[in-house]
Structure formats: C-alpha cells, structure tokens
N, C-alpha and C positions, 0 to 999 in steps of 0.2 A: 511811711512809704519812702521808699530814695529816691534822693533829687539825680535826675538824670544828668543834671549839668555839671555836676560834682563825679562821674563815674571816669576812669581809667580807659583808655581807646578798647584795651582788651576785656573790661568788664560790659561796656555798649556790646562787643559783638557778642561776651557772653548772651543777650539777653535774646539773641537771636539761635535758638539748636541749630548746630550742623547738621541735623541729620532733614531739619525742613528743609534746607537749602538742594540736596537730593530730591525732596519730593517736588520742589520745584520743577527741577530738573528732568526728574521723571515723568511727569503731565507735560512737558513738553515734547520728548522724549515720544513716547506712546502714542499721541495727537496725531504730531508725523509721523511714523510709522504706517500709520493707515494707508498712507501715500507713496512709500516705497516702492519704483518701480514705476507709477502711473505717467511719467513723462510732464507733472504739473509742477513745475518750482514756486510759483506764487501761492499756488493751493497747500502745499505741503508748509508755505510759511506760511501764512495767512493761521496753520490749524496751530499752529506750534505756539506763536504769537498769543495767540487767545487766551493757549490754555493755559501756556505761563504768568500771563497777564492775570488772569484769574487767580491761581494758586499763591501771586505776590501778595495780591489783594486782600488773602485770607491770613496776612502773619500781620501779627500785632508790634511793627514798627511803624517809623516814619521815613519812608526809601522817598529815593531819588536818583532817579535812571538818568549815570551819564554819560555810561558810553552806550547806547543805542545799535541798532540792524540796520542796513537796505536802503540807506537813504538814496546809493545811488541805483537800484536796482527798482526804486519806487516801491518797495513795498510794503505791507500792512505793521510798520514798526512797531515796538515800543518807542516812543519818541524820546531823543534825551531830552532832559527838563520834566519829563511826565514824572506825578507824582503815584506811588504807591504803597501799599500796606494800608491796615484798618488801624492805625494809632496815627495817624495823620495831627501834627501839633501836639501832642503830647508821647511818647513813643521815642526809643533812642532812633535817631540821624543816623542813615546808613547811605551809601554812595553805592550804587548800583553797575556793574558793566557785564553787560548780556548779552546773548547772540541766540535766541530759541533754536534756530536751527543751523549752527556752522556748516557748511555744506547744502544749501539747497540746489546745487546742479546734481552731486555726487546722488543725497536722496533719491531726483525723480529719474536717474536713472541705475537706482540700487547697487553703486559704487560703494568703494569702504571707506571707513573715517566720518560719516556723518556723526552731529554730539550735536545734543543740546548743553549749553554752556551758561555759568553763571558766576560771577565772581562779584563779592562785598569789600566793602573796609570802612571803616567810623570815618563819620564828615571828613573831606578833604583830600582822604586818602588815595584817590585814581587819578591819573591825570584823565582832564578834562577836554580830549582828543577829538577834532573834528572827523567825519567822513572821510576821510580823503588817503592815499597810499603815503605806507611807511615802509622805509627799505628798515630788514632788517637782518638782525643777527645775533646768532645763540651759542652755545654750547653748556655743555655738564656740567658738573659738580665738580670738585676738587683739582681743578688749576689755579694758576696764580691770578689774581685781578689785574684785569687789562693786558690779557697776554693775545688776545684779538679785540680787534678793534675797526668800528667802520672807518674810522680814518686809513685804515690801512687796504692794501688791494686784496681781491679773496687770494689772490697766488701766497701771497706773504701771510696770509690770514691761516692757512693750511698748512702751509710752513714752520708756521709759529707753533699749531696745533701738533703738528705731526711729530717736532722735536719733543714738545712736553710731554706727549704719550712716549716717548723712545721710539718709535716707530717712522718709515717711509712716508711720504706726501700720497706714495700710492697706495696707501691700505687705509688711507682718510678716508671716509663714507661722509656725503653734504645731501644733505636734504632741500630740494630745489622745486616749489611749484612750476609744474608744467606748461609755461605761456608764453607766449612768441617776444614780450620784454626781457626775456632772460636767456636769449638765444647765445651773446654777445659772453656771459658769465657763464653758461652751460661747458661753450667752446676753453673757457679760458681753462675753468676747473680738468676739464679733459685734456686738455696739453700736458699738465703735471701730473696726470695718468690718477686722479680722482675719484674716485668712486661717486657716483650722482644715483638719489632714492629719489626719482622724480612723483610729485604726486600732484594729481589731477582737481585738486581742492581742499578744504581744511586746512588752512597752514595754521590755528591753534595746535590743534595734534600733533602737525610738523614741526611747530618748536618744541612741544613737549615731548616729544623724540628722542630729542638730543641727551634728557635726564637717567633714559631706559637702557640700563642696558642689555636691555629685551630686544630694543630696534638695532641694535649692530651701527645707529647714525650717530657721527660725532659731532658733527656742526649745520647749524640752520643758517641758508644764507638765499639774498631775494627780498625783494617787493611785495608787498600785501596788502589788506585794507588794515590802518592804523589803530578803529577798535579793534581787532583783531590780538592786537601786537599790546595792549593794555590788557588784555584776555589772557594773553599767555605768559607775561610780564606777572602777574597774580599769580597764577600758579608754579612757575620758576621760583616767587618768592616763596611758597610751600615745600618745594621740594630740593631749591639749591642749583646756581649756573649759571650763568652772566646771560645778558642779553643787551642790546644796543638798537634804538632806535632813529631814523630821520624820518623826518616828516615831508615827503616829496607832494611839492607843489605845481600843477600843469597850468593854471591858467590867475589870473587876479581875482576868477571868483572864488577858488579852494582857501586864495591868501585872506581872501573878505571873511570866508567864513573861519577861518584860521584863529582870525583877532577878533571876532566875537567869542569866542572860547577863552581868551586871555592870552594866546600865543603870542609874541612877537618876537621874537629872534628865531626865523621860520631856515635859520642854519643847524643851529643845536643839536648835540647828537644827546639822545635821552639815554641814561644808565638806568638799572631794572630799576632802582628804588626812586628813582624821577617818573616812571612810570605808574605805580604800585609800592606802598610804603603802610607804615605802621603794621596792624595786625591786619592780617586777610585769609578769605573761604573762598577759596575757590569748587566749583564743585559740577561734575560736567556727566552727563548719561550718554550711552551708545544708542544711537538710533538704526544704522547701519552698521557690521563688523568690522573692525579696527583694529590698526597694533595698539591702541590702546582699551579701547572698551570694545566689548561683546554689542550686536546690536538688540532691537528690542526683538523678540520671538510672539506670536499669536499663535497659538492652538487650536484645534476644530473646536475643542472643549468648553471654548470662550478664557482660558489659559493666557495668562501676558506673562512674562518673565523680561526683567530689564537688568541691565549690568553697569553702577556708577561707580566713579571714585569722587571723595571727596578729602580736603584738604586744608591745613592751616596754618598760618604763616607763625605762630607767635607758641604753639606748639611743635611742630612740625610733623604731626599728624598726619599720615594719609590712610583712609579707610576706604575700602573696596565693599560694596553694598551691593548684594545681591536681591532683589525683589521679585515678589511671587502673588500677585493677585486673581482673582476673577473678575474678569471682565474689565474693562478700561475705566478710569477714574470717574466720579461722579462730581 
C-alpha cells in the first residue's frame, strides 16, 4: 500500500477523479434546480447544501471545508472547519472551497449565472479567507504580470488594459456587480467612455469572464464576498489571468474574525497564487443559463440534463461534461 505522507501535491489529488468532483457538483446543481423561480433563497440553499454535503461524504478522502457559504446570509452552510469524505484519518488531506449554490437571489428568481461550485487543492493550498468582502480584480490570459493592479485607480487600470490590447479605454468592457457600493466606480469607468457588463449576482462567473473570449469582458473590477474571490482565484489558476484581492474590513468584528483565520496584515493585496496555489480542480455546474454554463433542464419524462465544466491547475485541462440521467440523484 502507499504511504500517503510520501505522495507529490499532484499525485494526492490524483487520488481524487475529476470527473467526481462534477458529480458533486451536479447533485448540487439538480437539488436547486427544483427551486428555480419559486421566490425561496434559503430553500433553494438549504437543497443544494445537503445534497453536496452528501455526495462529499461518499468520496474516499479526508476533506476539510475552508472556504464555506452564507455565513452572513445565516444560512444552512457547509461550515468551514467541517470535516468531510468517508476516509476521514486515513485518506489523502484535501482543502475544500465551495459555494453549493453561487447565486441564491439570481436562482429563486430564475435569473442567469446560477453554479453550483467547487474547488480542491492538497493541504494548505487555499487561502483560509474569512466571510467577509473582498475588493477585487481580474483579467485574461496573456498580458504582462502586474500590468493592473489594485493599487492603482480603475481609470489607470483600463488604461493600462486598453494600451496592452492596442485598443481605446472605450472599447474596454468591465464586468461590474450590480449594487449601490459601486455606484462611485460605475460613474468613474463611464467617464472614460467604458464599457460596463453589469450583473445582478454571481461574481465567480464574473471573474471567470474575463478568461472567455466568448463574453467580449476584459476586466473584473468590484467588491464581493472573499470566499468567493478564492473560488474564482482556483479556477483562473486552471485556465490563466491575473487576479488581485483586499480583504475589506467594516467593523472590529470581521477583523476578530479575520485573525482567527491567520490574517494579520488586514492591508495585503493577495496575487492569484496567495489565494490558490500548488495543483487545483476546480469544477462548477449550471444551475440556471449562463455565459458560462447551460443551466440544469427537467423534462415531463422525468429527463435531467445538466451542463459542467471542470478544470486543473497542474495540467491545464478543462473538460466540458454534458450529463443525461433519469430522474434526480439518489
């Protein structure tokens, strides 16, 4: 038998298939779905919750959920610190960051972009991010490292962007969640004549946007929830693009709970691989229609059909899985 404590980061997540990490995803995925449309955000997490909760339970590691859901939304988490998988003490160490359902307002009011979401990496490898908001910032693939930056203003930011492309400031597209904190950033990017893909929830999808050049968006810029932003940090490291994190703090309890996590230097700006490093899976299904995934389909027939991508940092893999069952998981 091989001593697990002797294994290679990239041969621990060998021991885990990409293709379960989809079915995770998928049982979350399908749960909510049930609930598209009914007007219920806790109910639609509550289902999502469970059944990913379940499907973790059935893989033969030893997980440990650390970037967690909902804490401030109160609702039925994964708790970070909760332990998962049936190899529990014996089982390769896997660090867990999950969101069963990214979009529970978009769901119950059958908006696009809902995902169930999932991302791994061997012990250590996620940063260990409280609840609390993270300004952040992205873009693609193939510019030069640190050609934006939060240190700098988004004016200068799109500037920066706009030269490296050869192109105007105004044929830059920013992807900008939709909320009255970014009213101040909304006005500034529209003065340099901007282009703004505002979106109503999901910002994992909105930074992983910025990778497609399916979505026409060049840069993610905004405040969010910070697991979130270790969510999309995982898969950027899959597919290639910088991203930049702060950890925005509003009161002495977010900082309390900040340095229970290990934080202290609550100034820091995080670069993607401070966020998400070594080998990582990231792997996310369509709940609802997407510019990136399809959402999940029910037929009168009892018919499901679900659409994920999943992804790997240490290959650079990304597989598109199309699923066709009857009737919802058991």
């Amino acid at each position: 038998m091989t001593d697990r404590s002797q294994l290679k980061p990239s041969q621990v997540l060998d021991r885990v298939l990409v293709l379960e990490m989809v079915r995770v995803t998928e049982y979350a995925a399908i749960a909510a779905s049930k609930l598209v449309g009914r007007g219920d955000e806790k109910a639609a997490d509550a289902a999502a919750v469970a059944a990913m909760r379940d499907a973790l339970n059935k893989l033969a590691f030893d997980g440990t959920v650390v970037i967690g859901e909902g804490e401030r939304d109160e609702a039925p988490m994964l708790y970070i610190g909760e332990k998962v998988g049936s190899a529990q003490g014996t089982g390769p160490k896997i660090d867990i960051a999950l969101d069963p359902l990214e979009g529970t307002t978009i769901t119950a009011k059958a908006g696009p972009n809902a995902l169930a979401v999932l991302a791994i990496a061997e012990e250590g490898g996620l940063l260990y991010a409280p609840d609390v908001y993270m300004d952040k910032l992205a873009i693609g693939p193939g510019y030069p490292e640190g050609i934006v930056s939060l240190a700098k203003t988004p004016t200068e930011n799109v500037h920066a962007l706009a030269a490296a492309k050869g192109v105007a400031p105004n044929e830059i597209i920013a992807c900008v969640l939709d909320r009255p904190r970014h009213e101040a950033l909304i006005k500034e990017l529209r003065e340099i004549g901007c282009g703004i893909h505002l979106i109503p929830d999901g910002d994992v999808a909105g930074v992983i946007s910025v990778s497609s050049p399916d979505t026409t968006v060049d840069i993610y810029l905004g405040s969010g929830g910070a697991p979130e932003g270790v969510l999309a940090a995982a898969a950027l490291r899959c597919v290639g693009g910088q991203l930049e994190g702060k950890l925005i703090f509003r009161n002495e309890d977010e900082k309390a709970r900040a340095r229970k996590t290990g934080i202290k230097d609550f100034d820091r700006i995080y670069k993607l691989e401070d966020l998400a490093k070594g080998d990582v899976i990231f792997a996310a299904t369509g709940v609802t229609d997407g510019s990136l995934l399809e959402g999940v389909r029910r037929y009168k027939t009892g018919r499901i059909t679900t659409e994920s991508i999943v992804m790997r940092a240490s290959s650079g893999t990304i597989r598109r899985v199309k699923g066709d069952r009857r009737g919802d998981p058991a």
